[in-house]
N, C-alpha and C positions, 0 to 999 in steps of 0.2 A: 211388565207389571212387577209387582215387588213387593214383600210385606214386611214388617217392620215390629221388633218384640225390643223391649229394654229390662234388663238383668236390673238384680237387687240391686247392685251395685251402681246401677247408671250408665254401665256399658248398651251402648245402640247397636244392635244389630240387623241387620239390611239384607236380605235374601230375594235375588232375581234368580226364577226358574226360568232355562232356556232349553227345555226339552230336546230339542235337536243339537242341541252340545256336545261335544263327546267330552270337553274340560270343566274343571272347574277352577276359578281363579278366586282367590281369598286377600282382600285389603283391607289390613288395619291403619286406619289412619287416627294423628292426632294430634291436637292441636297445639303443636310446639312448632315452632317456626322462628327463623330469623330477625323476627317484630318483636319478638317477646326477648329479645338479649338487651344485656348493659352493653353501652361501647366496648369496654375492655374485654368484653368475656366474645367480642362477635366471633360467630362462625362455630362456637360450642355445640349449635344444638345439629349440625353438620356432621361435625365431628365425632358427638355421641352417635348418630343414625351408623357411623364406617364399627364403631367398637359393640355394637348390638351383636354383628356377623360374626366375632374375635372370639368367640367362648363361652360357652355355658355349665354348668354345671352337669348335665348330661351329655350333651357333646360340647368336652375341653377345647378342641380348634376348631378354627374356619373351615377346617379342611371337612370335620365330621360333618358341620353345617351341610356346606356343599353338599358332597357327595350321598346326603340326606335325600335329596330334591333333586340332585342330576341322575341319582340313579335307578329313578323312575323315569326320566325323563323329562323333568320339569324344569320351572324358570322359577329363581327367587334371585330379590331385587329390595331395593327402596330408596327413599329419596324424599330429598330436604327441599323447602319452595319459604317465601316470607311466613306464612301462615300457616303452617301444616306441613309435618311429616308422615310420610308412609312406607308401611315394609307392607308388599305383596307376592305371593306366590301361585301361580298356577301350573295346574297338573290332570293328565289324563283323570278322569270321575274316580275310576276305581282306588285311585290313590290319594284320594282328598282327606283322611283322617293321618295321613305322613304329613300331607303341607298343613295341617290344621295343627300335629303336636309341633313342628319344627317353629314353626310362627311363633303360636303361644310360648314356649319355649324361651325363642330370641329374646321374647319382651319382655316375659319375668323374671329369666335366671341369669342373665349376662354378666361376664365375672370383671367387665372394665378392669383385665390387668394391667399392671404398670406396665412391664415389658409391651404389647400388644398397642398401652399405651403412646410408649413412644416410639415405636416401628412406625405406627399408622399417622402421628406427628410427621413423618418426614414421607409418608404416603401423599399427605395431605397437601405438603410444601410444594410438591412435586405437580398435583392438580390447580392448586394456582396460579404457578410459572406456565403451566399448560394453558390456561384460560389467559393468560397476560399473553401469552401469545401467539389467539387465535383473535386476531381484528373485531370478525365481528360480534363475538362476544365482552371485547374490550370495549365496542363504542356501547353496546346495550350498559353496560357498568357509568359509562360516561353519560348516559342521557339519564340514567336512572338519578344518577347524583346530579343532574341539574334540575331535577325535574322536584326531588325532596331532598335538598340541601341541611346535612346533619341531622337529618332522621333515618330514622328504622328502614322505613324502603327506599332509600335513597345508599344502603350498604350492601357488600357483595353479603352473598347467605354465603358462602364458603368461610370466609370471614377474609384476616390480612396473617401475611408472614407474622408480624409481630403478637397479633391475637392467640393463632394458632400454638406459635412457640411457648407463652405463658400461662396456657389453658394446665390446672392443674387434678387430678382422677378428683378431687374431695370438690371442687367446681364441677366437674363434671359429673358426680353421683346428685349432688344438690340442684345442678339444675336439671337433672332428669326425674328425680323427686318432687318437683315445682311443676311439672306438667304432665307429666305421662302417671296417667289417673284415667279409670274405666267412664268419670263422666265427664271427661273431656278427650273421649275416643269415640269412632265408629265403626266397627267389621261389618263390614259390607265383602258377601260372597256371592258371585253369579256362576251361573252354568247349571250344569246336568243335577240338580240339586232337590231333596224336598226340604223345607220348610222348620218344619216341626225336628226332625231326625236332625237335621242340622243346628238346629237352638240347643237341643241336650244337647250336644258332643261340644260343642262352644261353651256353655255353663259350667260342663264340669272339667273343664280346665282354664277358663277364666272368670268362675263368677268368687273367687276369692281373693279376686286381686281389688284391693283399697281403693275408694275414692278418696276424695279431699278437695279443699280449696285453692282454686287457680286464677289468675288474674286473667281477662276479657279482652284489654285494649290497649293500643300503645298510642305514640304522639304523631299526627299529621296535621298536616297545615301545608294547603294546596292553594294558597293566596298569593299571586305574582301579579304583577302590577306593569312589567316590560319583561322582552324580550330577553333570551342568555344564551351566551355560546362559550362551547368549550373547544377546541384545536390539542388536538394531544399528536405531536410530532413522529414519523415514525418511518424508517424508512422499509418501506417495503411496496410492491408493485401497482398498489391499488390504493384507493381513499375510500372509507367506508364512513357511512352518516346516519345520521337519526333524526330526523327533525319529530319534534313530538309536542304536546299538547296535554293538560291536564282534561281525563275524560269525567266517569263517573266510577261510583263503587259499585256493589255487589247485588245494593237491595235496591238502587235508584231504579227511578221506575222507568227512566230510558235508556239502560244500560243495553237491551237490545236493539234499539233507532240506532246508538252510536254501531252496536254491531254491523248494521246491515250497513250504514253509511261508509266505513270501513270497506266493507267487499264492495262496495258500487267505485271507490276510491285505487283500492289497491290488494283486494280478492281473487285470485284467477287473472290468467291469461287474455281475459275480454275488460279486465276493469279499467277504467279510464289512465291511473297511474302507466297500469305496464302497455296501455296503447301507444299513449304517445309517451311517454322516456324512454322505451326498450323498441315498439315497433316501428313509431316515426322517426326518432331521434336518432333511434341507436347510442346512447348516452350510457346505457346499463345492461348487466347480464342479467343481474337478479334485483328485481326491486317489487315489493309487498307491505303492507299494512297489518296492524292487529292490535286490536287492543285487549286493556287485560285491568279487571277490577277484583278491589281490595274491600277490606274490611270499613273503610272509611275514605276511599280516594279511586283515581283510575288512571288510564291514560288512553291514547291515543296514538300508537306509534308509525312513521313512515320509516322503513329500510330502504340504504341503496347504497352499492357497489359501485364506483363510478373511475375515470381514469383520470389520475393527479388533477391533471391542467383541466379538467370538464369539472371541478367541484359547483363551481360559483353556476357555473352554467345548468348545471342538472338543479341546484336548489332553487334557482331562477324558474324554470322550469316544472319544477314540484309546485310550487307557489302560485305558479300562474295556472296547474290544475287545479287545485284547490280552491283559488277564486272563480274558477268558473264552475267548479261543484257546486258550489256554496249558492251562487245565481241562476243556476240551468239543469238539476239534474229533473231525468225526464223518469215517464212511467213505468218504462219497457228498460228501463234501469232498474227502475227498482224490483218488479218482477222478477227479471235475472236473478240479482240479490237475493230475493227469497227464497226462490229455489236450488238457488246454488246452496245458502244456509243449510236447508232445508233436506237437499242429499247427504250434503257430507255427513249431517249429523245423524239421516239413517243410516248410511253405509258404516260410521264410525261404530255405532251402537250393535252392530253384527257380531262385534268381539266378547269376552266373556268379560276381559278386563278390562277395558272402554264401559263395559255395564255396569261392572261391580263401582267402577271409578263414579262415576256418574251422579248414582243414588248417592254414595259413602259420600263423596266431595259436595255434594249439596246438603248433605244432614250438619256435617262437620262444621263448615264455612257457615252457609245460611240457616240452621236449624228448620229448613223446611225444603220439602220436595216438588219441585217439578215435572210432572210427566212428559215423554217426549209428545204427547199430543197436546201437553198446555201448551208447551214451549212453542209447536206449531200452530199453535191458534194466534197466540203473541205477537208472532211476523208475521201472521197475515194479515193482522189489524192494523198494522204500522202502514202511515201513510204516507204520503211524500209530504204535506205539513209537517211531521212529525218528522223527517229527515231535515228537513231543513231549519226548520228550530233548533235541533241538537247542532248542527251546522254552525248556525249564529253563536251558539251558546258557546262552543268550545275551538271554533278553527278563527280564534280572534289574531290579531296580530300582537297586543302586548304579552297573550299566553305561550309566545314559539318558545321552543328551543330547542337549540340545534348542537349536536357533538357530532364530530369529527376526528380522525383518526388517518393515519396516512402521511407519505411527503406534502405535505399541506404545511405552507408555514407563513403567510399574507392572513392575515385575519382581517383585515380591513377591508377586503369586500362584500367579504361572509358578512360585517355588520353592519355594512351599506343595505344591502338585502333584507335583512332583520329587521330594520330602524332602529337600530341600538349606537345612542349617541355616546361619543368616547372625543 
């Protein structure tokens, strides 16, 4: 359960008491994300979230930050997604007015110095060439970009070397002035917490902070017509892929069918995917599904690790699951599916910051909340008609596309597979 108060200001405030807690965890999320940058400025609103931690006017370094929160014993953190940023902290109960000034703090008084600035410039440079060189977050970049070519979610959120390098403190005070506004925020705090006692102590260190006007929506356009692959060369031990599909967005009303289709696909250890590529086949170590919606789009993604010369044959292989998903999945399938749903998300919901995330990420994104017992009413209503309509609707064949990564260097049979005439 959870209740929900809104400050003069517009700031949303989100309180889940969890009695048997002994933490409490505090997330201010807000709606500044990677969707919301100019080309040239990408990966800014990244780069503001690392210079939040670099200094305040009450505590001058990172360092004071820190050892604010660690020396209670806490965890402080945050992190940049297309849509929303968040800085969260938790910490044993009795310490929750520490992680509550240190927070508020972060997000008011941050001195973005120039020095600080560009340390964390060449911090950044450093986490790119790191992400370029971990596969499978390279080919996620690469499906991403076939899937929204020259759009907003179709860019890394980190941003590029070249973004990063020209990003300068008066772009980066303006574009944190342009979004970071108490009504386009939400703290959401769970754990060992009351209600009320916690609204004051929130108020009086954030009901002075300004709103203003911020922009809603950026550009998508998820209309493909064929098939697209991308092959990015590389040599290293493995071939790693993404075959993926345009799903649904956020508020589509069968964003949970694509869910469940997903785990009956490529969920767990029992799902059709890892039965046969991984159990029969032996073709892969790791291979899973997940999809993931947006403000106005979705997807549908297959992962899999696979050996050089097995490329053509694992996507063979995927392909020939998915058409027999699409004609044959049964009841005691989908069952599974819902139950499996259906744990993880009570076992996930056990945590203080899984809770806080939960309500706070659904107010932010969707302006409206789902209880975890709607959410289970939801998948229970889903039928197998309803899996397989979303089936029809999004695992077409002019919607594939496929990126690739690895000693892979024949494209030409990858678009035999595809139907992609060249």
């Amino acid at each position: 359960m959870y209740t929900e108060a809104v400050l003069d200001n517009g700031l949303r405030v989100i309180t889940s008491r969890m009695p048997e807690s002994r933490s409490a965890c505090l997330v201010i999320l807000v709606g500044a994300g990677s969707c919301y940058e100019d080309d040239s400025e990408a990966g800014i609103t990244h780069f503001a979230e690392h210079l939040f931690f670099k200094g305040t006017q009450k505590r001058p370094t990172s360092r004071e930050i820190s050892q604010d929160i660690e020396g209670v014993g806490g965890i402080l953190n945050g992190g940049t997604d297309r849509e929303l940023t968040m800085y969260w902290c938790k910490v044993a109960s009795p310490h929750f007015d520490v992680a509550l000034d240190v927070l508020s703090d972060v997000l008011l008084n941050s001195l973005f110095e120039e020095k600080e600035i560009e340390r964390e410039r060449g911090v950044i440079h450093e986490e790119i060439k790191m992400s370029l060189d971990l596969p499978q977050q390279r080919v996620n970049s690469l499906i991403d970009e076939l899937l929204w070519p020259s759009q907003p979610l179709g860019r890394e959120v980190i941003g590029t070397k070249e973004t990063v390098s020209s990003i300068t403190r008066q772009q980066m005070l303006d574009h944190v002035a342009a979004r970071y506004m108490p009504n386009n925020a939400v703290f959401s705090i769970a754990g060992d917490i009351d209600h009320d006692r916690t609204l004051t102590r929130v108020e009086r260190l954030l009901g002075k902070w300004s709103a203003g006007e911020f922009s809603t929506g950026y550009k998508t356009d998820d209309q493909q017509t064929e098939p697209r692959l991308r092959v990015e060369p590389r040599d290293i031990e493995q071939a790693h892929l993404c075959l993926a599909v345009h799903g649904f967005s956020r508020s589509h009303p069968q964003r949970f069918a694509i869910d469940l289709l997903s785990t009956v696909l490529g969920g767990g250890m029992s799902s059709r995917l890892f039965t046969e590529i991984r159990e029969r086949r032996g073709l892969a170590y790791d291979i899973h599904s997940y999809t993931e919606h947006f403000l106005d789009s979705g997807t549908y993604t297959i992962y899999a690790g696979v050996a050089p010369d097995k490329v053509e044959v694992a996507v063979a292989a995927i392909l020939e699951v998915i058409s027999k998903t699409k004609s044959g999945m049964t009841a005691s399938e989908l069952t599974r599916a819902k139950e499996l749903s259906k744990g993880r998300l009570y076992l996930r919901l056990e945590d203080s910051r899984n809770v806080a995330l939960w309500y706070g990420g659904q107010e932010i994104l969707n302006n409206e909340i789902l209880s975890m017992d709607d959410v289970v009413s939801i998948i229970d209503d889903i039928t197998l008609d309803n899996i397989r309509e979303v089936a029809d609707q999004v695992l077409t064949e002019h919607g594939l596309n496929l990126a690739v990564t690895g000693p892979v260097k024949e494209e030409k049979p990858l678009k035999e597979l595809l139907g992609i005439q060249s």
